[in-house]
Backbone as CSV, one residue per row, in Angstrom:
resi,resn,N_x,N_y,N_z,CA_x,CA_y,CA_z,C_x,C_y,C_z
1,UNK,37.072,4.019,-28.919,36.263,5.059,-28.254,35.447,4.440,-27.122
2,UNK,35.423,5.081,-26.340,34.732,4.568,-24.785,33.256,4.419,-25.385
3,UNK,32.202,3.427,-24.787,31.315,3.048,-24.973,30.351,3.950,-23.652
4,UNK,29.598,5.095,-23.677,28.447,5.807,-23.477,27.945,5.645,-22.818
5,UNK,27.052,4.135,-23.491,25.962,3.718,-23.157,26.454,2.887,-21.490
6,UNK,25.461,2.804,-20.529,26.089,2.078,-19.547,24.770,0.946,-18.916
7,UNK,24.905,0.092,-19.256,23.926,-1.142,-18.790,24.685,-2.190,-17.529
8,UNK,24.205,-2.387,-16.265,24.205,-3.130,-15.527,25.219,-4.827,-15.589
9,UNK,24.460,-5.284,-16.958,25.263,-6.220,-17.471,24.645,-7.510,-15.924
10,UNK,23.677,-7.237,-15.457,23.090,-8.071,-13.933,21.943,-9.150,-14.772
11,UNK,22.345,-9.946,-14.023,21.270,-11.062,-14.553,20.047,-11.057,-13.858
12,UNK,18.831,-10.461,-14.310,17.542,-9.971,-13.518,16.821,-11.275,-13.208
13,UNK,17.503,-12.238,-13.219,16.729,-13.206,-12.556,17.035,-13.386,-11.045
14,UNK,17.719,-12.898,-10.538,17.651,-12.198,-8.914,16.080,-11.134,-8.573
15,UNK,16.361,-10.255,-9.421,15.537,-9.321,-9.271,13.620,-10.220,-9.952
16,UNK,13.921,-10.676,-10.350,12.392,-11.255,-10.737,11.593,-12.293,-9.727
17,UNK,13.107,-12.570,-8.558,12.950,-13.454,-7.081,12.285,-12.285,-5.822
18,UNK,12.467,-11.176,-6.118,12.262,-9.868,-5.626,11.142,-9.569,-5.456
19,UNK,10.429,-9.520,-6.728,9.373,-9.211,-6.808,8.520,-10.142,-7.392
20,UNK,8.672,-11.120,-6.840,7.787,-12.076,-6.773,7.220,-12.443,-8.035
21,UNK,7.937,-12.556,-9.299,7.283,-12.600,-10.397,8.283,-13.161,-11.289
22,UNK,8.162,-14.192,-12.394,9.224,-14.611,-13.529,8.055,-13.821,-14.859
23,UNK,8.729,-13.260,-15.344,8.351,-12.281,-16.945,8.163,-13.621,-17.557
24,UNK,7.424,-13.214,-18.329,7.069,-14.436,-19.687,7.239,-13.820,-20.945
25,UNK,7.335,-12.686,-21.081,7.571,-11.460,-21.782,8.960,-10.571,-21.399
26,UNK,10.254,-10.810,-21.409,10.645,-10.182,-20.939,11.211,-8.689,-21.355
27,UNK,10.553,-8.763,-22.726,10.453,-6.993,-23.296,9.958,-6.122,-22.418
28,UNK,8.779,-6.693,-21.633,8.097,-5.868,-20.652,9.518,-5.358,-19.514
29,UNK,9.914,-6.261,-18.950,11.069,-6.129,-17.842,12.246,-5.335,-18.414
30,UNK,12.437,-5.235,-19.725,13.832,-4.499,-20.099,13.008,-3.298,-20.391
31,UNK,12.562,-2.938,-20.985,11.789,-1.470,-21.498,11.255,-0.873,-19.547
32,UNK,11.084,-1.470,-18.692,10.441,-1.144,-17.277,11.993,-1.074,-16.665
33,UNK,13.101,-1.273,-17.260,14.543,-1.190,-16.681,15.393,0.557,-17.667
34,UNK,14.891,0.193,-18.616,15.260,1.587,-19.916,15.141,3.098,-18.931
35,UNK,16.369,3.770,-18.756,15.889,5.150,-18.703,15.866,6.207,-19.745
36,UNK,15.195,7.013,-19.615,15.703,7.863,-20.958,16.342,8.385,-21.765
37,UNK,17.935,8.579,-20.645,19.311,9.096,-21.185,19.654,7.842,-21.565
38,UNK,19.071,6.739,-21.640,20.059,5.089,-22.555,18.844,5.047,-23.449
39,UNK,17.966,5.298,-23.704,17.319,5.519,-25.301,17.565,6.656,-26.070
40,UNK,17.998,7.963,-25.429,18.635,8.847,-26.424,20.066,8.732,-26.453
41,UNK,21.068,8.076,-25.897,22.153,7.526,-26.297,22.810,6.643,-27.032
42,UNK,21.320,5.960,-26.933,21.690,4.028,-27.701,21.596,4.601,-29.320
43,UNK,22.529,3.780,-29.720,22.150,3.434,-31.203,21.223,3.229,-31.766
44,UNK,20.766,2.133,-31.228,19.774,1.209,-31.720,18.307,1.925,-31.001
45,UNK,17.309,1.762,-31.788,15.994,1.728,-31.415,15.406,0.768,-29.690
46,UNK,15.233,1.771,-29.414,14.885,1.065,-27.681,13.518,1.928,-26.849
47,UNK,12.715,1.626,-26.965,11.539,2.456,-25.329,12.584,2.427,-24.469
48,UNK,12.109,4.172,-23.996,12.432,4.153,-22.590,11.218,3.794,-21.710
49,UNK,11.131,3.702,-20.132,10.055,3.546,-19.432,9.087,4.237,-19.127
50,UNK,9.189,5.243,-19.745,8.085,6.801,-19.450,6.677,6.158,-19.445
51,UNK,6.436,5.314,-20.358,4.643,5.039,-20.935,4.478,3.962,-19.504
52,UNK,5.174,3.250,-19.718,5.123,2.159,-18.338,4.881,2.853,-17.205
53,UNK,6.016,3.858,-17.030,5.770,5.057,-15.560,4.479,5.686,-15.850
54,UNK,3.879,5.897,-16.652,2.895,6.628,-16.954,1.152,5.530,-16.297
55,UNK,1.469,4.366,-17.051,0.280,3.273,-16.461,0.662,2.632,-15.165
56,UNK,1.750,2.210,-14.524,2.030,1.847,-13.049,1.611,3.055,-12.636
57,UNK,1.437,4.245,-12.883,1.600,5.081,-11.370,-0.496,5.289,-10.789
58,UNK,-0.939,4.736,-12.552,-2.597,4.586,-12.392,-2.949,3.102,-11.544
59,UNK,-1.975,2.318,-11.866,-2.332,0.644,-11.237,-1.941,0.777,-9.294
60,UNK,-0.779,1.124,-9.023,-0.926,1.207,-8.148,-1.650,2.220,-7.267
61,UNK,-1.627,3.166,-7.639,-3.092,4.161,-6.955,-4.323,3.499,-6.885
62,UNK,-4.432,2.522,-8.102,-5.735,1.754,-7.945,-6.230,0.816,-6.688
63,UNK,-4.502,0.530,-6.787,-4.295,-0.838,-5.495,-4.804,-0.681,-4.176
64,UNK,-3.486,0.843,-4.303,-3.440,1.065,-2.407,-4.547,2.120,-2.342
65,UNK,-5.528,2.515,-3.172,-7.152,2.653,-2.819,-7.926,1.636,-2.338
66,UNK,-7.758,0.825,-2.825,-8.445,-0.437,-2.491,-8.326,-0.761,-1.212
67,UNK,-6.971,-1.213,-0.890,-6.801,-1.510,0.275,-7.209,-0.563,1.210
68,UNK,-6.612,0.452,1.271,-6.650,1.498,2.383,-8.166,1.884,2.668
69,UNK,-9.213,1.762,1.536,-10.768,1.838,1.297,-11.094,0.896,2.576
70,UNK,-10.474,-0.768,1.830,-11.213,-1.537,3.035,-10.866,-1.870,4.552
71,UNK,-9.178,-1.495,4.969,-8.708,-1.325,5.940,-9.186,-0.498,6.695
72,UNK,-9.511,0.059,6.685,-9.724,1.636,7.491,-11.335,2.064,7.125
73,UNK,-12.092,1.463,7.548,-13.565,1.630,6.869,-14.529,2.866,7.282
74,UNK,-13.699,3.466,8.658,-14.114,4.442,9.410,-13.776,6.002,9.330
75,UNK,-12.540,5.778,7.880,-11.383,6.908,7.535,-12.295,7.669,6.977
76,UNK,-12.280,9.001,6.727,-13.311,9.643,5.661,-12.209,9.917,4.534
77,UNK,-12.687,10.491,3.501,-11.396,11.086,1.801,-10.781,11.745,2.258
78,UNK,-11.154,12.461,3.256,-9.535,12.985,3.192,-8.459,12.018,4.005
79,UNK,-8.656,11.774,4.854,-7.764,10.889,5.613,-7.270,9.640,4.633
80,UNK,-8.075,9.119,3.725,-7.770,7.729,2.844,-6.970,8.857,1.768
81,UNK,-7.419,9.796,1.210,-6.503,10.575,0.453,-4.927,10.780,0.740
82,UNK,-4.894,11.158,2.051,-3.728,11.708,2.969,-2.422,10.264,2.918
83,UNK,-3.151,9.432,3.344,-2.344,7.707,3.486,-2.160,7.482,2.118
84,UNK,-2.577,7.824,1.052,-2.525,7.391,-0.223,-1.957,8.259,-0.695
85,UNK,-1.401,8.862,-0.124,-0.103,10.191,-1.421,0.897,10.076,-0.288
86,UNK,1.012,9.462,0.908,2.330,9.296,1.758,2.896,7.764,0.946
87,UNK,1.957,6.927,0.332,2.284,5.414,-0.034,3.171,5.904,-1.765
88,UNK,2.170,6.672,-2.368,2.860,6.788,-3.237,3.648,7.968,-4.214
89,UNK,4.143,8.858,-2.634,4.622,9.976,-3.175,6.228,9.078,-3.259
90,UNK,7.113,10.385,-4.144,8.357,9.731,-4.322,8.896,9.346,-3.397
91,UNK,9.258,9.618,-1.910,10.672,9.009,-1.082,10.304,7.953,-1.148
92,UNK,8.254,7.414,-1.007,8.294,6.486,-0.504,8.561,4.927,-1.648
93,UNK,7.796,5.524,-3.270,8.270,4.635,-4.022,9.514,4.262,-4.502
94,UNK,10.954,5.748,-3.973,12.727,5.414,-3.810,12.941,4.502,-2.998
95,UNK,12.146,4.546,-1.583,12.528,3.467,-0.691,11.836,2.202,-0.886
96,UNK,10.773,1.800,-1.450,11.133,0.334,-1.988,11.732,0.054,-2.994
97,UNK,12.089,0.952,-3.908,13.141,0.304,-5.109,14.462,0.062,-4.731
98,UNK,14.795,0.765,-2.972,15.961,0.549,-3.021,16.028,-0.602,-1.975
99,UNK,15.150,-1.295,-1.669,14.774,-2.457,-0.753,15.018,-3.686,-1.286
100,UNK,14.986,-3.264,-3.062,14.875,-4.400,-3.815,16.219,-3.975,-5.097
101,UNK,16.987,-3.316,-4.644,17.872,-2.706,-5.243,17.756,-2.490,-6.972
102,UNK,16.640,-2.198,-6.916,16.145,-1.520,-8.138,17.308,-0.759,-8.923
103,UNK,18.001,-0.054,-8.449,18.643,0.992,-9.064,19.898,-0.029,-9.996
104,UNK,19.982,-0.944,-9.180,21.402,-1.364,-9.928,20.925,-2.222,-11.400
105,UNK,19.784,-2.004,-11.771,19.602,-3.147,-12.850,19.284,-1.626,-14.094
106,UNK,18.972,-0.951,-13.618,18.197,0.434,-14.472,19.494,0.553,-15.831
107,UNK,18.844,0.861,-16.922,19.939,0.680,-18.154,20.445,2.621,-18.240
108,UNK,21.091,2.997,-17.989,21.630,4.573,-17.753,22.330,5.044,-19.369
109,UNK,21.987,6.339,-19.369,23.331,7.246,-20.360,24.359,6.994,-19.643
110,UNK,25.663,7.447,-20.220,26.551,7.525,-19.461,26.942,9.027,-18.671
111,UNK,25.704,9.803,-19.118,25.956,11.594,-17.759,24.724,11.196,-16.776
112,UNK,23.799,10.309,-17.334,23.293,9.631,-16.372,23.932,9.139,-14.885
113,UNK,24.389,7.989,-15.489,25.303,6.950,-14.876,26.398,7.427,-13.728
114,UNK,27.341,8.767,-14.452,28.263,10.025,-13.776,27.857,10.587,-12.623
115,UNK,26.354,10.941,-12.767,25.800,11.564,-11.773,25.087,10.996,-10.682
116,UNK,25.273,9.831,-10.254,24.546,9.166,-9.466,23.145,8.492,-9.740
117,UNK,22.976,8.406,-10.988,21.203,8.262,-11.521,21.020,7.248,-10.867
118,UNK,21.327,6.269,-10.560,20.805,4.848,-10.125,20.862,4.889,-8.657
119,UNK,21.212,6.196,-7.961,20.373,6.088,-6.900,19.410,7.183,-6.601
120,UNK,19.089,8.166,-7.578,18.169,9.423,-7.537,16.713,8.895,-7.221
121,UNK,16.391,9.378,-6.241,15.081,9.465,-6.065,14.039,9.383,-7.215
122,UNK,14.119,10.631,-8.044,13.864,10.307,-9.023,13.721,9.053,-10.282
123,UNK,14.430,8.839,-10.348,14.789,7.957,-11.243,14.144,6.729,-10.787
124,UNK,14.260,6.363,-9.274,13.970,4.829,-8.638,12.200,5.025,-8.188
125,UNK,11.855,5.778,-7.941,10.533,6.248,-8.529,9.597,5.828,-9.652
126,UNK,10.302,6.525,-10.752,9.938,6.244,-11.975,9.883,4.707,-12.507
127,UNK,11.260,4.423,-11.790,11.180,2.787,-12.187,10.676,1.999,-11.613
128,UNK,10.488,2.296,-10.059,9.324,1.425,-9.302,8.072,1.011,-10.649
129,UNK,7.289,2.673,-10.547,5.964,2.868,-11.323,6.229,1.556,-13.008
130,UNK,7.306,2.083,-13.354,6.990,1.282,-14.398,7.202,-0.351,-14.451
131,UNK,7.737,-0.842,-13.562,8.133,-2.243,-12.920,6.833,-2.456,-12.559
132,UNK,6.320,-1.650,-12.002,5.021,-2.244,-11.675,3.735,-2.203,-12.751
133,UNK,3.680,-1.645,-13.791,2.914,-1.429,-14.852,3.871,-3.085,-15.603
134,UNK,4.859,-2.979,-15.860,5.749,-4.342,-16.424,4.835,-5.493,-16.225
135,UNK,4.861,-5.762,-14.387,4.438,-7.052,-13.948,2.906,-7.348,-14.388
136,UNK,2.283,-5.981,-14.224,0.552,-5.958,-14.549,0.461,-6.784,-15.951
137,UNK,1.379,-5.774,-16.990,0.964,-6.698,-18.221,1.157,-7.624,-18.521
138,UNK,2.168,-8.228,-17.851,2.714,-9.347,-17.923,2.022,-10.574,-17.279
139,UNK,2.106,-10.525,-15.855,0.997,-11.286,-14.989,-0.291,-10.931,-14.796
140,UNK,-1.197,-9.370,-14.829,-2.066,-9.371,-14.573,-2.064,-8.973,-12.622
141,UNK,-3.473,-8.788,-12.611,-3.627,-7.710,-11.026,-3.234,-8.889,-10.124
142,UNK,-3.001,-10.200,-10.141,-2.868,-10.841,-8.881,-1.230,-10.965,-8.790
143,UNK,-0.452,-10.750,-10.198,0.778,-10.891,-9.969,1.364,-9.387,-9.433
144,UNK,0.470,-8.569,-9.861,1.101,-7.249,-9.465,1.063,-6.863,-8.254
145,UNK,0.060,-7.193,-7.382,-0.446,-7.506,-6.419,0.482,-7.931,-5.052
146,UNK,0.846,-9.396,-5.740,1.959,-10.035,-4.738,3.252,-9.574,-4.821
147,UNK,3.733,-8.550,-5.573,4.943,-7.795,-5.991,4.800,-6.279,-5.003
148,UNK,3.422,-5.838,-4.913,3.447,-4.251,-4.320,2.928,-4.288,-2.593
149,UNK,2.034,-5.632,-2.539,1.330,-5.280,-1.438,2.253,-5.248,-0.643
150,UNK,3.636,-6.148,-0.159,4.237,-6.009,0.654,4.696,-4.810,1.210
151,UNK,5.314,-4.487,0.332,5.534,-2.605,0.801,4.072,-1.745,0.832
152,UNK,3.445,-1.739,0.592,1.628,-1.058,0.747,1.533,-1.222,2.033
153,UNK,1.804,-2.867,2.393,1.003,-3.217,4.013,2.127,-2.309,5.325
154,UNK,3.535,-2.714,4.762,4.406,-1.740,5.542,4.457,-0.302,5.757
155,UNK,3.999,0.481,4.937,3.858,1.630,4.403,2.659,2.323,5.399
156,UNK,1.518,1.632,4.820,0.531,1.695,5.787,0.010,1.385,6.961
157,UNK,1.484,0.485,7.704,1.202,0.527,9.303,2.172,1.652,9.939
158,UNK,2.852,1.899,9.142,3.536,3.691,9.701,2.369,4.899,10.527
159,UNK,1.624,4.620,9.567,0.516,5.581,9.846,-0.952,4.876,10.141
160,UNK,-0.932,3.888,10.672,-2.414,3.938,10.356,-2.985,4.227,11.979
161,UNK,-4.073,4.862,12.274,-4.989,5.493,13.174,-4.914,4.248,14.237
162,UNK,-4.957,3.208,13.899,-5.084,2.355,15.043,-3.813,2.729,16.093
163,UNK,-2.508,3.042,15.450,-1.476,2.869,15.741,-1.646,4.089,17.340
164,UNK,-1.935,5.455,16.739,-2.534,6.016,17.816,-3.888,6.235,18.596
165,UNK,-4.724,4.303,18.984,-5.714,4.659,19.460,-6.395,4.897,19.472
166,UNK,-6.868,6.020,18.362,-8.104,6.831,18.309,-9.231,6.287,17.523
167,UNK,-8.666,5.014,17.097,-10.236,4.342,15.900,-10.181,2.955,16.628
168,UNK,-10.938,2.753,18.085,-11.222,1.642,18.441,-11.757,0.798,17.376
169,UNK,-12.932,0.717,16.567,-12.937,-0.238,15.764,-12.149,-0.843,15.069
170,UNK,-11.193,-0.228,14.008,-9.871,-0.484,13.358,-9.140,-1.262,14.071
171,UNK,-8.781,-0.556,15.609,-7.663,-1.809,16.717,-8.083,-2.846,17.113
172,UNK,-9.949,-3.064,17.082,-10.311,-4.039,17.423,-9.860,-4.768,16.265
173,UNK,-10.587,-4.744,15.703,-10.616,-5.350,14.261,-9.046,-6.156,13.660
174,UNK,-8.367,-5.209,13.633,-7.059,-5.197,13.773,-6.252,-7.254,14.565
175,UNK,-6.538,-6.387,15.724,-6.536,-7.204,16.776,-7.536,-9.110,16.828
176,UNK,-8.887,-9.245,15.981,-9.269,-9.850,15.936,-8.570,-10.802,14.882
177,UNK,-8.242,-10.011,13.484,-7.937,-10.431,12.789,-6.687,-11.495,12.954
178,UNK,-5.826,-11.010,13.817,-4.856,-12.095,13.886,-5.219,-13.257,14.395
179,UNK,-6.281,-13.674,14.768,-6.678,-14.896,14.784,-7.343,-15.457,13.623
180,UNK,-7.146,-16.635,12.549,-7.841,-16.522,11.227,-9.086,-17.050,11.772
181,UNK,-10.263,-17.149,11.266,-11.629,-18.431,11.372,-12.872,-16.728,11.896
182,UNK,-11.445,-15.733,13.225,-12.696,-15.177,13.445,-13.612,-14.307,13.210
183,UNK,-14.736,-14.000,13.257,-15.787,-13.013,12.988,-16.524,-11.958,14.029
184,UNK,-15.598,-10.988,13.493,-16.394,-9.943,14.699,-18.014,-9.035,13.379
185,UNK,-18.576,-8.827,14.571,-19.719,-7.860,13.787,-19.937,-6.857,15.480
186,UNK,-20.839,-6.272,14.819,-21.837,-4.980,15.657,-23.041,-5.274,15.228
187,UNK,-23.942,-5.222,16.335,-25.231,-5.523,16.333,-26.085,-4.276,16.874
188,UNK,-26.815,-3.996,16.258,-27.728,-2.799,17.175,-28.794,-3.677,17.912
189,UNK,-29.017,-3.617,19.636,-29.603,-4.304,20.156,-30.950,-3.546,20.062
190,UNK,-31.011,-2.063,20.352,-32.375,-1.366,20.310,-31.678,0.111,20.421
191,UNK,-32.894,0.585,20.558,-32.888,2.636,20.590,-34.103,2.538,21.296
192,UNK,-33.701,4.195,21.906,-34.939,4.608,22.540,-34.929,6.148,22.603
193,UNK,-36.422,6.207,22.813,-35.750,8.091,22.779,-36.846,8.345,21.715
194,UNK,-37.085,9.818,21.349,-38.115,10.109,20.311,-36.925,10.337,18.756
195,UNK,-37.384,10.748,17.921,-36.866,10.558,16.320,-35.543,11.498,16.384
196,UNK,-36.017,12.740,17.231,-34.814,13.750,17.108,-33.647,14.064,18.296
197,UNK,-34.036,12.322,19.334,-33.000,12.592,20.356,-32.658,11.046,20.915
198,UNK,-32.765,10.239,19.988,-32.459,8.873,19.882,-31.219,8.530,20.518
199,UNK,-31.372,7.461,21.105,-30.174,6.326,22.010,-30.328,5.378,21.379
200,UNK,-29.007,4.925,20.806,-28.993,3.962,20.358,-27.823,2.704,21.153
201,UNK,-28.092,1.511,21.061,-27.454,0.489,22.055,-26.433,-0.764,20.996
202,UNK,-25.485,-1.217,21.163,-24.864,-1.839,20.578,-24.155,-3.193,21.221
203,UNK,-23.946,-4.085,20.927,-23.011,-5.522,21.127,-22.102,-5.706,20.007
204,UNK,-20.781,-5.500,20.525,-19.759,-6.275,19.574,-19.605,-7.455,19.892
205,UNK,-19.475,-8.868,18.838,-19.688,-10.041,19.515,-18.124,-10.227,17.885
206,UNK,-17.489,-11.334,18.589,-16.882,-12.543,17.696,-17.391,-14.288,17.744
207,UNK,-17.704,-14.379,16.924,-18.645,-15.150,16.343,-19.429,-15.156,16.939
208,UNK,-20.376,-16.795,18.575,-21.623,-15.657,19.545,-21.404,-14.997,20.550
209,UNK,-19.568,-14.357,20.827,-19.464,-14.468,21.889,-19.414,-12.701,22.326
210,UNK,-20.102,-11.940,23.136,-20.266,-10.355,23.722,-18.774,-10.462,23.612
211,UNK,-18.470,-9.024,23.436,-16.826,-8.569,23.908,-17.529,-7.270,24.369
212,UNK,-18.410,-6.584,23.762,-18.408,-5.295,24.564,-19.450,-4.739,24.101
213,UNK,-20.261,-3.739,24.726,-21.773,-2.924,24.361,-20.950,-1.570,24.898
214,UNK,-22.111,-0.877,24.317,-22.124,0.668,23.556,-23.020,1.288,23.576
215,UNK,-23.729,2.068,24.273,-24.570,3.678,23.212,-24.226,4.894,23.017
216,UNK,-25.111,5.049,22.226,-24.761,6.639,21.705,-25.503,7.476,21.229
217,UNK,-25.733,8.321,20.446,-26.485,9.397,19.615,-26.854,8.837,18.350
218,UNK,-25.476,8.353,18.192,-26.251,7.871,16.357,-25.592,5.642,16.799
219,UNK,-25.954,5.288,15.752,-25.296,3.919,15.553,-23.699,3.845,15.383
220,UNK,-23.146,4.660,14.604,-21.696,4.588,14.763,-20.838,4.869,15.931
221,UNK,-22.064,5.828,16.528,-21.157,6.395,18.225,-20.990,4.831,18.957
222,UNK,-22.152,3.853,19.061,-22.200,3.393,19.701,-21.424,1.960,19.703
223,UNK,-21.573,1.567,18.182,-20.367,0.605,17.810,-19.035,1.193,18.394
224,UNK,-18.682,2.724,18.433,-17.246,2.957,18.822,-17.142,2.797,20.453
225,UNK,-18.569,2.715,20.901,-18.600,2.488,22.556,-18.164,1.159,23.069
226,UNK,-19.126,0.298,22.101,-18.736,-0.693,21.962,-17.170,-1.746,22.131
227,UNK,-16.640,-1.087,21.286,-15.021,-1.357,20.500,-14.736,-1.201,21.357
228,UNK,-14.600,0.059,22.464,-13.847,0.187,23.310,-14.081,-0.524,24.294
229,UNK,-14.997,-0.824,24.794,-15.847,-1.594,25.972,-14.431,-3.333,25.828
230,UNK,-14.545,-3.703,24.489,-14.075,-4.833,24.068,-12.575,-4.643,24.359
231,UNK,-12.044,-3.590,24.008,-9.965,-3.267,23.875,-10.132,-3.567,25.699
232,UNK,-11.081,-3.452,26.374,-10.317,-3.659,27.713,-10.043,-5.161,28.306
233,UNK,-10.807,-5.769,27.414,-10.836,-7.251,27.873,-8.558,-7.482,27.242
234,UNK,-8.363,-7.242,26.271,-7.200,-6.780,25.619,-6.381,-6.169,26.407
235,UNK,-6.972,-5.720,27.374,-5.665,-4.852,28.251,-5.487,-3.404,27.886
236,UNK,-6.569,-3.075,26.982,-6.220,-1.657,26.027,-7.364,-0.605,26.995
237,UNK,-6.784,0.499,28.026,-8.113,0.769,28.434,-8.603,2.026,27.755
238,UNK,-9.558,2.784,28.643,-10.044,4.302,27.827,-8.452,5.460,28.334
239,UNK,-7.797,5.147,28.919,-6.759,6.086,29.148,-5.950,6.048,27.989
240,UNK,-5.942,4.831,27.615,-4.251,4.601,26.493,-5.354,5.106,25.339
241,UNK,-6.080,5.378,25.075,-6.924,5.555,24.021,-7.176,7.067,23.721
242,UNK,-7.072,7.639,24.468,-6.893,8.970,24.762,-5.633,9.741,23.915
């Protein structure tokens, strides 16, 4: 009688080069590979990945909050909300499982298997989430970490505000950063004006050096006067910013 059940039969030590991680546990990695139609098919007693999909999909929301919190410091909730359900709605967690060909290791039923499961959206989804709940318990947040951020950081330069301009600080910032050692800040030099019609004055400097001054109405206007004052030394002027 034909055998049902349909397992990969792949030696996941490719896939553990992938994602940046060797299991020390590797119950964690086979139960984070289990779909549900090969635990109600199997004989034998087996988890499927549901509970795993269930805690990855809390760990990484945790993550790419984090990040996107401190990247973008100028974003308000909804906008950090908005970037954070494009990172981890389904196409986008199908398209890194299939970056890392996730699908071909997944343990299938065999009407599973028939129907294309190992490349369903669905399915590579689910197994992202629980691959990534796998590595957490296994390694802990710095291993899970070096397994997700890569796709997080890609994910999130699709969209991020700098990309169109409109958050001079972010592009500065952005922009500074690729040099390591340096330090940009904003300084409020002074205000003037009475309590309810205040000017306020600004210097963006990297480490002591001016890149650009600013005022404005409040302190944040003027840091953004600032920023921009600085993108021109960059070649970035107020037109492309527009």
């Amino acid at each position: 009688m034909k055998d049902k059940i349909t397992s990969p039969h792949i030696d996941t030590a490719e896939l553990e080069k992938r994602i940046n991680h060797r299991f020390a546990n590797r119950e964690f990695l086979r139960e984070a590979l289990c779909h549900t139609s090969y635990v109600n098919e199997a004989k034998k007693t087996e988890k499927s990945n549901e509970r795993l999909e269930f805690l990855g999909d809390s760990v990484l929301s945790a993550i790419v909050s984090e990040y996107l919190f401190k990247r973008f410091p100028d974003s308000n909730e909804g906008e950090l909300s908005s970037m954070r359900r494009s990172i981890v709605e389904r196409a986008s967690l199908a398209s890194f499982s299939r970056e890392i060909s996730l699908g071909e290791y997944l343990y299938l039923g065999h009407g599973e298997e028939i129907c294309g499961g190992r490349d369903l959206d669905s399915n590579l989804e689910d197994a992202f989430e629980a691959l990534t709940a796998a590595v957490y318990l296994d390694g802990g947040r710095k291993s899970v970490e070096d397994f997700v951020m890569p796709f997080v950081t890609k994910a999130a330069d699709a969209f991020s505000p700098t990309k169109s301009l409109s958050d001079p600080k972010s592009l500065l910032q952005e922009i500074i950063q690729e040099s390591p050692g340096e330090k940009l800040e904003y300084i409020i030099t002074g205000e003037e004006g009475p309590d309810h019609d205040k000017t306020f004055f600004c210097e963006v400097k990297v480490n002591s050096n001016v890149l650009g001054k600013g005022d404005g109405k409040s302190k944040k206007e003027a840091e953004k006067q600032a920023a921009r004052e600085a993108l021109r030394l960059f070649g970035i002027s107020d037109e492309e910013q527009k």
